[in-house]
C-alpha positions in Angstrom: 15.6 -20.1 -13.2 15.1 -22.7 -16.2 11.4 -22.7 -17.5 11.4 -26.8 -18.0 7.5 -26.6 -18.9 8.1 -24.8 -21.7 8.0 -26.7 -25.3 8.8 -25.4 -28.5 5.3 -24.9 -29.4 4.4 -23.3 -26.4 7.6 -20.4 -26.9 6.2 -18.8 -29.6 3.1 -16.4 -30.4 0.2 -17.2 -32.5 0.8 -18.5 -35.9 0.5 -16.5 -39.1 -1.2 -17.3 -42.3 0.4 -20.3 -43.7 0.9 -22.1 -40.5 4.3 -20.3 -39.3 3.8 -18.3 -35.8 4.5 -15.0 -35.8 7.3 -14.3 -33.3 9.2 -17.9 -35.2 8.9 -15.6 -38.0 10.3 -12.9 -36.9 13.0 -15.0 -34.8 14.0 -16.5 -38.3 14.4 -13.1 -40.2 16.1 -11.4 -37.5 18.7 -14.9 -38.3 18.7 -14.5 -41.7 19.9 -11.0 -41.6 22.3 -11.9 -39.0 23.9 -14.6 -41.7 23.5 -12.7 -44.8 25.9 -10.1 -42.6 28.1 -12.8 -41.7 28.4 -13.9 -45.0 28.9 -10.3 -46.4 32.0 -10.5 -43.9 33.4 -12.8 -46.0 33.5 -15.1 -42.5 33.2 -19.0 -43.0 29.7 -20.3 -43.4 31.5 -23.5 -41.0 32.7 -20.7 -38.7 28.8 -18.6 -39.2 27.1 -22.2 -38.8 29.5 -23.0 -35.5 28.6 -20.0 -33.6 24.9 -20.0 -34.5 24.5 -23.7 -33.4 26.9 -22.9 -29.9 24.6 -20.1 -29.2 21.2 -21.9 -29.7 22.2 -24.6 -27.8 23.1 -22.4 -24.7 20.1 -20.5 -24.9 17.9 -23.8 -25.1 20.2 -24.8 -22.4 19.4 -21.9 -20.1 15.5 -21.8 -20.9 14.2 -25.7 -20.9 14.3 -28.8 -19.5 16.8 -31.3 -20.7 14.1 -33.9 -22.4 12.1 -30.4 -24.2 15.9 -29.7 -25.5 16.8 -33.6 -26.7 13.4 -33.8 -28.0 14.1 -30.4 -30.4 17.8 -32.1 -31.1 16.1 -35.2 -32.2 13.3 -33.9 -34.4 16.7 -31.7 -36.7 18.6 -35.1 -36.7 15.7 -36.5 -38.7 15.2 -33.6 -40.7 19.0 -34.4 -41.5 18.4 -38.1 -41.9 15.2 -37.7 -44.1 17.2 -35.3 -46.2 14.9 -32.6 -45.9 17.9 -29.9 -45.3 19.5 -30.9 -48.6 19.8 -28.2 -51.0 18.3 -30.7 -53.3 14.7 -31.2 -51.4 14.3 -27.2 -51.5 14.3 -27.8 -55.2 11.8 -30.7 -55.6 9.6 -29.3 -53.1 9.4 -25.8 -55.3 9.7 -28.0 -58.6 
């Protein structure tokens, strides 16, 4: 059965120091491993990046409503639009 009460706020665990939860955290190491892997592979990060996005979207598919789900969608398409997922802004922001 899909859980459509469930936000992205409310699927994760109590956040660590520094504002991150805990089980997000984990979620994203667990990824980053997963990549690095990938990568190690010698796979295409297009190919690596493909299958990553196909399966979030059918887990966010299987686990919350369809307005929780275009909510998360929208809230990445700004990140893209602001330019926040630019190499470049990683290197300002630590600059």
């Amino acid at each position: 059965m899909t859980d459509t009460k469930n936000t992205p706020h409310d699927a994760v665990g109590a956040e660590q120091e520094g504002g991150i939860p805990a089980e997000l955290s984990h979620c994203g190491a667990v990824v980053d491993k997963a990549i690095e892997y990938m990568l190690g592979e010698n796979l295409p990060p297009v190919a690596i990046s493909s299958a990553l996005l196909g399966g979030a979207l059918g887990l966010l598919s299987r686990t919350m409503g369809k307005e929780t789900m275009q909510a998360m969608l929208e809230n990445a398409l700004h990140s893209v639009q602001a330019g926040e997922l630019h190499p470049d802004h990683d290197r300002v922001a630590k600059g």
